[in-house]
N, C-alpha and C positions, 0 to 999 in steps of 0.2 A: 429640571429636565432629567428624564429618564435617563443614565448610563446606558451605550450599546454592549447588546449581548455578545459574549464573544464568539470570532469569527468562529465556524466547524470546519475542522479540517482534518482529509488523510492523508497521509504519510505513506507513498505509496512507495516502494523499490525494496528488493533485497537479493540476498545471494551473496553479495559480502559484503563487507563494512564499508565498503566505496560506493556501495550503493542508499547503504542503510542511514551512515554519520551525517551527511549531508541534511538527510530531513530532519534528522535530530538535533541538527545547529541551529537552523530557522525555527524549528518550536521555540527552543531556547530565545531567540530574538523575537519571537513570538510576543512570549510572555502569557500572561492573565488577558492579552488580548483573542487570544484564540484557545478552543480546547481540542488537543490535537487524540488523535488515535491511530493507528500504523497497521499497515497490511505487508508481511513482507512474505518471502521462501521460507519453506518448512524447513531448513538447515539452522541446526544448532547455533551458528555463527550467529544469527539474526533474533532469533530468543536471548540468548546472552547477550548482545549488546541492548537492546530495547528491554528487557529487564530489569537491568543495571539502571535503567534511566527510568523507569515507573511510568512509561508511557503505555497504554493499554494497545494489543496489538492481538490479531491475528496471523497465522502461518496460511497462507492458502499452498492448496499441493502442483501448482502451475510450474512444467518443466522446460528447458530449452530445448527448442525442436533438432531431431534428426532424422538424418535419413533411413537409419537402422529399423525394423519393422518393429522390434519390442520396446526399444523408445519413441519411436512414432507413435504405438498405439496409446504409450505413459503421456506422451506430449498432449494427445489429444482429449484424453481422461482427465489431463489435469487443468486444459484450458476451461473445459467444463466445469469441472467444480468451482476456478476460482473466479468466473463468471458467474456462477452462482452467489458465491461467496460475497464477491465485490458489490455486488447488486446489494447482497442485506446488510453488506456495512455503509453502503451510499445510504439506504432508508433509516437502516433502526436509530444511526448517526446525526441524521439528516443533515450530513454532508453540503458545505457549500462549496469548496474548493479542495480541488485534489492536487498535491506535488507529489507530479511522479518523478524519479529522481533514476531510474534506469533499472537494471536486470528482469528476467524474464517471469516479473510478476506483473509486471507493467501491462503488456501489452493486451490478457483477457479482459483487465478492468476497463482500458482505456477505451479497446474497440467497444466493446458492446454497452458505452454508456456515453454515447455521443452528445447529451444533452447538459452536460455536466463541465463546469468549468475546469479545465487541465491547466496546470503552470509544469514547465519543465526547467529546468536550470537550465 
């Protein structure tokens, strides 16, 4: 009998380590059963920690919304791109299961890819 191929999975949350560690303990408990890749915030914080851990990751530029007009208009440039973004890591990945684990990268991936299995802690 053929071995199953391992689960694909992203790693989806960032903006600080309380967002980022958590997905990084479940790969770990993962194991060689899944091959994981990470989408987190373009903050330093979330490259340094996913680094350190050799797990392949993207920064998408997605900000928390305000009501101030110069970050409104950052909020809404960045929901776009990491819509974009999220989409070609859902295909080129070909992503079966996303853990989203919280901060404001979440939310571009999550809305606009309704078709797609979501686990949230």
């Amino acid at each position: 009998m053929k071995p199953a191929a391992p689960l694909r999975v992203l790693l989806l949350g960032g903006g600080s380590g309380g967002h980022v560690l958590p997905g990084l303990a479940v790969a770990e408990a993962l194991g060689e059963a899944a091959t994981c890749v990470a989408a987190c915030s373009d903050r330093p914080v979330d490259a340094a920690i996913l680094g350190d851990w050799g797990i392949p990751f993207e920064p998408l530029p997605a900000r928390a919304p305000s009501p101030r007009p110069r970050a409104a208009l950052a909020f809404a440039a960045g929901w776009r791109a990491s819509v974009r973004r999220g989409r070609r890591l859902l295909k080129d990945h070909r992503i079966e299961v996303v853990l989203a684990t919280g901060g404001f990268v979440c939310p571009p991936v999550a809305a606009e890819n309704p078709n797609r299995t979501f686990v949230t802690p």
